[in-house]
N, C-alpha and C positions, 0 to 999 in steps of 0.2 A: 739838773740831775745828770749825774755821769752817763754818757752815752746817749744823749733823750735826742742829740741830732740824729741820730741814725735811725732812728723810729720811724723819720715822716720823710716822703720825700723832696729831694731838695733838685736846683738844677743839672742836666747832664753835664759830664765832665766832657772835653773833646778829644775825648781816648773811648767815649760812649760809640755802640751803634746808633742810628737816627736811624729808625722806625721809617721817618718821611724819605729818607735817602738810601732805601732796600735796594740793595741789585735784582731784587725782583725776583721770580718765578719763571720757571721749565714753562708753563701756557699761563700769558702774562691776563691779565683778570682788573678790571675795574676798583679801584679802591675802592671801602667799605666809609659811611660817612658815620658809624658810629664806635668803628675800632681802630685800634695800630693794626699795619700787616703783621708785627709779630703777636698780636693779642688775637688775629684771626688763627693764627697758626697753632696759639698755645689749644687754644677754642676746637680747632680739625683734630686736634692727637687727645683732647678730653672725650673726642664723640665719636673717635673710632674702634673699628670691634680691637683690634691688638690691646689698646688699653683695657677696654674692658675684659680682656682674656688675663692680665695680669691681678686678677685678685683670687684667680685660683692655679696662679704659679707661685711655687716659694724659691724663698733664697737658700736657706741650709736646710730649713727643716722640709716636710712632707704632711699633706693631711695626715695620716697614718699619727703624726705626730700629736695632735692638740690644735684646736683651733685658737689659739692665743700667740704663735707666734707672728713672726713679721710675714708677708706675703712679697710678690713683688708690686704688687700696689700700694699695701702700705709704704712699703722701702721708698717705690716714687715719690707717694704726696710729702713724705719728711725729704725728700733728696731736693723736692719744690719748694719747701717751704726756707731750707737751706738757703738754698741757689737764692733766694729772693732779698731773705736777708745781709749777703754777702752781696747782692748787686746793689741795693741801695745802700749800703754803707759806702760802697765803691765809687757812689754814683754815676752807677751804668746800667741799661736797662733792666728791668727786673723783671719781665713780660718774654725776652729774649731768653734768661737767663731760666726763667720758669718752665719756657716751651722746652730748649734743649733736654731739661731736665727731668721732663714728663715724656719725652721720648728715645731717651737714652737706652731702655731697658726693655724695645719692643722685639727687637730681635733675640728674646732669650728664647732659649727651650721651656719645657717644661723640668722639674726638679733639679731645678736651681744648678748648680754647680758641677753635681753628678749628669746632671742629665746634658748638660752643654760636651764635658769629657765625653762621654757617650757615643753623640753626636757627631763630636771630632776625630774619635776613632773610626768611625763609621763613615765618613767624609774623606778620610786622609788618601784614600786613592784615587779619588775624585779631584784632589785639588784642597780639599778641606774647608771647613765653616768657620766662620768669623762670628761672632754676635753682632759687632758695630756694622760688619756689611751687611747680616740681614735685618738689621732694623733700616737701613737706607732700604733697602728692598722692600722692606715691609711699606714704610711712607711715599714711593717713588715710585710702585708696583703691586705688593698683592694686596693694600688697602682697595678694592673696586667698589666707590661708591656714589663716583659724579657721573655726569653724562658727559662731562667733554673729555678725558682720562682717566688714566688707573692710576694710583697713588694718592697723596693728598694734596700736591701742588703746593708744598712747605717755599718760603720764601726763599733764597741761598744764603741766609747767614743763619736760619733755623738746621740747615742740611749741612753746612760746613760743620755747625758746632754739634750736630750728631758724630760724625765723621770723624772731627778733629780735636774731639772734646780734650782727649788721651796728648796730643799733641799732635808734629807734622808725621804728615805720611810719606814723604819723600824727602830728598833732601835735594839743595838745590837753592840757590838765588832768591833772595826776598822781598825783589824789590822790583817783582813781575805784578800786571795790575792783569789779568785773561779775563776777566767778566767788565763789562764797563757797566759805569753808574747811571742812576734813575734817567738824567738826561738825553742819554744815547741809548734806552730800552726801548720796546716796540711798546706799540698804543694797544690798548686792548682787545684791537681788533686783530691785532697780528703776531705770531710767533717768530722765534727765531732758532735759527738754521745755522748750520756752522759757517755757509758763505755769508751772512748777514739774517737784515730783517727780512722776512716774506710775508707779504698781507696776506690773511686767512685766504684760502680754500684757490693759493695763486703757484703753490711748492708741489714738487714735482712729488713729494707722498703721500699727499692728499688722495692720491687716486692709487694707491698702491697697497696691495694687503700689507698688515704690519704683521711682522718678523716678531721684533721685541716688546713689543706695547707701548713704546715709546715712538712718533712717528720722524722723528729729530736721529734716535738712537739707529733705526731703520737704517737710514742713509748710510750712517759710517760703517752698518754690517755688511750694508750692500757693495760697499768700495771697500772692504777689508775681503769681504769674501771669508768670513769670520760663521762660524754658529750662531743660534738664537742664543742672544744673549737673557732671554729668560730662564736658559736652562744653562748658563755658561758656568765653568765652577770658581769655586769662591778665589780661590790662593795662587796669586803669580810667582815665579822666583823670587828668593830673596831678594833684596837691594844688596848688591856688592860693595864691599867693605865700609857700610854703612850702621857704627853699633847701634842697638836699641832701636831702630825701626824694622817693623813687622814687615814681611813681605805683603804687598798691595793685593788686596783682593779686586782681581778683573774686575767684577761687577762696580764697584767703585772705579777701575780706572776706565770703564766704559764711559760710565755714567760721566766722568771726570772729562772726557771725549767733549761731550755733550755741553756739559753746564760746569764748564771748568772752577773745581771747589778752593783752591790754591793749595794742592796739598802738600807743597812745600815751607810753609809759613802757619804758625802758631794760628788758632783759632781766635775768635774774639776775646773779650775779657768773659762779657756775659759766660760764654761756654764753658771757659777755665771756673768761673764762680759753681758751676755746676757740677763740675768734676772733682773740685774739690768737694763740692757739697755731699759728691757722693760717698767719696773716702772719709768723710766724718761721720754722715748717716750709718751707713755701713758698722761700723767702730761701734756707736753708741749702741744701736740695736743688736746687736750681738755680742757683745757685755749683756745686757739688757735679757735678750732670750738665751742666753748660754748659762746666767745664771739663772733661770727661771725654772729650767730643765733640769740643773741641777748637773750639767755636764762638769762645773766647776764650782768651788765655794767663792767668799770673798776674798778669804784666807788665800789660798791658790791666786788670782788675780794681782792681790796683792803683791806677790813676788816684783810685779813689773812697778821700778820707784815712781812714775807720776800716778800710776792709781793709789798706791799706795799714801802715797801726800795726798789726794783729794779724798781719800777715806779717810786716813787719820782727822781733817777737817770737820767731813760728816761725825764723826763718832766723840768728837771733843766739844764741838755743836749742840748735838740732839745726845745725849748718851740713856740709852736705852730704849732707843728708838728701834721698831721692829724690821724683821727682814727687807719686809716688803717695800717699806717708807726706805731703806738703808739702800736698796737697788735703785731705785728712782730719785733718790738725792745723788747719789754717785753717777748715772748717767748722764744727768740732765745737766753734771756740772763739768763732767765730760767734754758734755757736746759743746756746753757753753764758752769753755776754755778753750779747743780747737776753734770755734768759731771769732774768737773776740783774737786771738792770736794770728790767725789767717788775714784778717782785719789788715790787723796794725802792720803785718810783714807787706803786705800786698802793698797796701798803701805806700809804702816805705818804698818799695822796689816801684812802684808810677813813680812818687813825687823824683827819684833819682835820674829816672830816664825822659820825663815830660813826654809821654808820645802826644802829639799835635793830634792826631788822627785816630780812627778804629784802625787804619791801614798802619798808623805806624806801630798802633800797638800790635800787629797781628807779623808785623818785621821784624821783631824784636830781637831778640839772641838766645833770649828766654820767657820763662813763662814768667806770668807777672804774679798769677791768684796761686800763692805758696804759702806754707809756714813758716817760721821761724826753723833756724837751726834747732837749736833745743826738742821741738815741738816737733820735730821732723824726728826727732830721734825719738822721741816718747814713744809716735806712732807705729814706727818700726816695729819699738818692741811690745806694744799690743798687738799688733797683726801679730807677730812670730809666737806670741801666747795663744791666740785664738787657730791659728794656724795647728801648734804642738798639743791645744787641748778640747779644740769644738771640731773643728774640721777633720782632724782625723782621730776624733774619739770613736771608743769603737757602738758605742749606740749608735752614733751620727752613719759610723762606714757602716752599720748594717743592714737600715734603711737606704744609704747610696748605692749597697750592691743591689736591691731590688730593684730601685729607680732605674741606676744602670742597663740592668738584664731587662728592661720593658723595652727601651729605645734600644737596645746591640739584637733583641727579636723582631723589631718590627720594622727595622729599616730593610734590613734582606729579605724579608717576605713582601715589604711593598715591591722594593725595586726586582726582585722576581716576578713577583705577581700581579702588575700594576690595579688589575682589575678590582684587588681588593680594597682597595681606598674607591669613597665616593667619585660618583660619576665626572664629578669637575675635575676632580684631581687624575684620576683613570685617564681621560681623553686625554689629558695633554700629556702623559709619561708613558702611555702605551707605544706609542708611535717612535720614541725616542728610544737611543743607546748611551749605554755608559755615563760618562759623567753627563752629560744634558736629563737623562733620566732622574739618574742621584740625584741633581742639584731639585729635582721636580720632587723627590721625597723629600730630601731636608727641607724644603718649605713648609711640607705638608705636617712633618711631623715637629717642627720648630714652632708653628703656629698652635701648638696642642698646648690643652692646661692637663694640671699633675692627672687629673680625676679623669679625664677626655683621654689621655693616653692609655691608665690602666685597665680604662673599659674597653678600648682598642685594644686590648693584649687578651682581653678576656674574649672581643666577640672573633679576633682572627683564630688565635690560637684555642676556645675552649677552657673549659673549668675555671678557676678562683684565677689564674694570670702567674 
């Protein structure tokens, strides 16, 4: 059967991450004899509270809306199920490819889209907010739920492909190795320090209150003479005359200090398989709920030529097939077509370059998990449809200006007020100014779901919110 290799898994290619050959972990931990480190990884971001705060955050829509649309949970498990398919086609881990892809989306706010704009507004003096720097924060920091650290102690090629899913963060030489492999990692009795390895309880932080939460990250505040970097704000300078890369979020280039991520060089494949996974998910389920809502018809959609060819398809197929059956063959052939396409391109662009390594694929020049020209064009001009008719439809903007006006109220009243937010949150923002403050709201209120915000608006401010 066409395509039945790609069904089951086969052996890794040597452009794969190896599972057995991880750079390891920020506090280095005992293998597990019954998983890969990246299947413990995938395993810590299934069973932390961020994930499970994403089933009552959405993407475009809003409770207020219907409970039928996508969430940002559902959006994950299909962005996972994606990623999984595209790594084993690839074959390259699929465990890798699954974790990045189940925590790609922890750092969002609450109401999707409008509410991250919000945020950003509200940020922008401080430095400004990222979602990719605080989903590192979310896994690196405000997850607290081991005894030996705060975060989840993700391995570094689950953290780069958070990080770097999007591509590199800097620019700069590719053919730097800053984290050494399994070989030259500490044993599990001892962490490492930027002068080297230190056996437990032998580092001069051990015995030193921690600054940042990090007792590694400590150090370089202590020699920088820097702020808490828990409360440090998101956005460094631009990179000068550097196009298409964002300005580095401190907290990442701390962190980067630390557990250097190479942010100068492309992420793995796995991570790329994810990112694309997400730009297909994304497509299909908003098709999918834009017409469900009825923000557009078919007719309308149409206009853009590859829906148009995969409809004309369905309707010469099935004819007189009903609405409903007619959304769900058009999506599902969608997805499938982006999927089976990405495939073949990717594929095409490894066999041309042979990377020997995950290093050399991560060297590259470019990204390897792309589309087709063509297919790159299709997508284009779907987003620019969903863009000119879901996203700034005005049912959609008028649900967005609510979500909006919840988060542009409630961040100035926290960071005035600190005392209003719970006691955990209170302590540690009261004491602070300015941006170390801010940075202590936008956690607070980035970690909210839609339903936990609005009722914050209702118990700070009084009445309906």
């Amino acid at each position: 059967m066409k395509g039945a290799h790609m069904a089951v898994r086969g052996p890794l290619a040597a452009y794969a991450s190896d599972a057995a050959r991880s750079r390891g972990r920020l506090y280095a931990e005992a293998p597990s004899p019954t998983r890969s480190e990246f299947q413990r990884d995938r395993d810590r971001i299934i069973h932390c509270t961020a994930f499970r705060r994403l089933a009552h955050k959405t993407q475009v829509f809003v409770p207020l809306d219907g409970d039928h649309f996508r969430t940002r949970l559902t959006h994950t498990i299909e962005v996972g199920q994606i990623a999984r398919a595209l790594a084993r086609a690839l074959r390259v881990d699929e465990d890798l490819a699954e974790a990045v892809a189940l925590a790609h989306d922890l750092g969002h706010t609450p109401f999707g889209h409008a509410g991250e704009g919000a945020l950003e507004a509200c940020m922008a003096p401080f430095g400004g907010f990222d979602h990719n720097a605080q989903a590192l924060r979310v896994v690196t920091l405000l997850e607290r739920r081991y005894a030996r650290y705060d975060g989840l102690d993700l391995t570094w090629e689950t953290l780069e492909g958070i990080v770097k899913h999007n591509g590199p963060l800097l620019p700069g030489a590719r053919d730097e190795h800053p984290f050494p492999h399994p070989e030259e990692r500490a044993k599990p009795a001892s962490r490492r320090t930027r002068e080297g390895i230190a056996p437990a309880g032998s580092s001069s932080f051990e015995t030193l209150p921690s600054i940042s939460g990090f007792p590694e990250i400590d150090i370089q505040i202590r020699k920088s003479g820097k702020s808490d970097l828990r409360a440090a704000p998101q956005d460094e300078e631009p990179v000068a005359g550097v196009a298409g890369i964002r300005p580095l979020s401190r907290y990442i280039a701390a962190f980067n200090a630390i557990f250097p991520l190479d942010l100068s060089t492309f992420a793995s494949v796995e991570a790329q398989a994810a990112a694309q996974a997400d730009d297909i998910a994304y497509i299909g389920h908003d098709i999918d709920d834009g017409l469900r809502a009825e923000l557009f018809s078919l007719d309308d959609i149409a206009r853009t030529p590859f829906i148009a060819g995969v409809l004309a398809h369905v309707r010469d197929e099935h004819p007189g097939l009903e609405r409903p059956r007619v959304i769900h063959e058009l999506v599902r052939r969608v997805i499938t077509a982006f999927v089976e396409d990405s495939i073949g391109e990717s594929l095409r662009r490894l066999a041309r370059v042979s990377p020997a390594s995950a290093d050399d694929a991560r060297r590259a020049s470019e990204a390897f998990v792309r589309l087709s020209p063509p297919m790159a064009e299709a997508e284009r001009d779907i987003k620019a449809f969903l863009f000119d008719n879901m996203y700034r439809h005005e049912k959609v903007m008028g649900v967005w200006e609510r979500a909006r006006d919840a988060i542009s109220r409630l961040f100035p009243a926290f960071f005035e007020n600190p005392e209003l937010m719970p006691a955990e949150w209170a302590a540690q923002a009261v004491a602070l100014q300015d941006a170390d403050r801010a940075v202590v709201v936008a956690d607070y209120i980035a970690g909210m779901t839609d339903r936990y915000a609005l009722n914050e608006v209702k118990r700070v401010f009084g009445g309906a919110g």
